[in-house]
C-alpha positions, 0 to 999 in steps of 0.5 A: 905534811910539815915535819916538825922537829924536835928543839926541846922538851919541857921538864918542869915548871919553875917558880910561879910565874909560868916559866919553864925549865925545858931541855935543850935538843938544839944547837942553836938554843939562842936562835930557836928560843929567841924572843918571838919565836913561835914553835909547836908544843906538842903536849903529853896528851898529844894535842898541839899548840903555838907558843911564843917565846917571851923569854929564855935563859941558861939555867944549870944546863937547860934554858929557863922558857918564859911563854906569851901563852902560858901565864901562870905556874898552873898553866906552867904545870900543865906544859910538863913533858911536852915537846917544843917543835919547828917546822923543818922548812923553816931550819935554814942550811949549815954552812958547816959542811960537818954540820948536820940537823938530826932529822938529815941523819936519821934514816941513813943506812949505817956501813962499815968501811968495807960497805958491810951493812951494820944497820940504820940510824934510828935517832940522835942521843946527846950526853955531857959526853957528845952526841951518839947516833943510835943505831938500830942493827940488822939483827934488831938490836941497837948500838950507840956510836959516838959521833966523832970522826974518828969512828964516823969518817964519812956521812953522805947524805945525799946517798942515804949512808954513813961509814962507821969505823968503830973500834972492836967490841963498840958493836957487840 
């Protein structure tokens, strides 16, 4: 089965032509939101479609999304929460090596730099601040990490882990 990725997610509609303010989950919003580009619209009642981008914009931190399949505020209205997804076998590869796709570091087993367990990552917060790895602990509960390499030395894909060096008190 295809594994779709999450690069966006509609918050409203904007005006009355059918365009959309959608949230970016992406770094490379020019490339996933450019003209032609046909990604997976999952909507809030969980049925999928195709759209294609006919325009996109940067507007107040998000990008202003103009589909071919969606013509009208009402058709616009009806877009409201959904996810616009890509199918992972079409990412081409980083050439920064420091450079990971979400979908790379959820799942990775989360270690101290001992090799003390911490837990798993369970998914890839983004605020003004930067990006967080949410981490779900051993004893259930969740701790956000900062992504930076002062407190993440070392991500290894290839073996299922990160190191994590994180300052007193960040795990509590």
């Amino acid at each position: 089965m295809t594994e779709l990725l999450l690069v966006g997610r509609v918050a409203k509609a904007h005006g009355i032509s059918g365009e959309l303010a959608v949230d970016i989950h992406t770094d490379v919003p020019e490339e996933r939101f450019a003209v032609g580009a046909v990604l997976t619209a999952r909507l809030r009642d969980r049925s999928v479609r195709p759209v294609t981008v006919s325009t996109a914009r940067p507007h107040s931190g998000r990008l202003l999304v103009r589909f071919d399949e969606v013509p009208d505020r009402t058709a616009a209205d009806t877009m409201r929460g959904a996810q616009l997804l890509v199918d992972a076998d079409d990412l081409s590869p980083s050439d920064d090596p420091d450079a990971f796709y979400d979908h790379e570091l959820e799942g990775l087993a989360a270690v101290r730099t001992d090799g003390t367990p911490v837990g798993t990552v369970f998914e890839i917060a983004r605020s003004p601040a930067g990006e967080l790895l949410v981490v779900k602990k051993e004893d259930g509960t969740e701790a956000l990490v900062p992504f930076v390499r002062a407190i993440v030395p070392q991500v290894d894909v290839k073996s299922g882990r990160i190191v994590i060096d994180p300052p007193e008190g960040l795990l509590d």
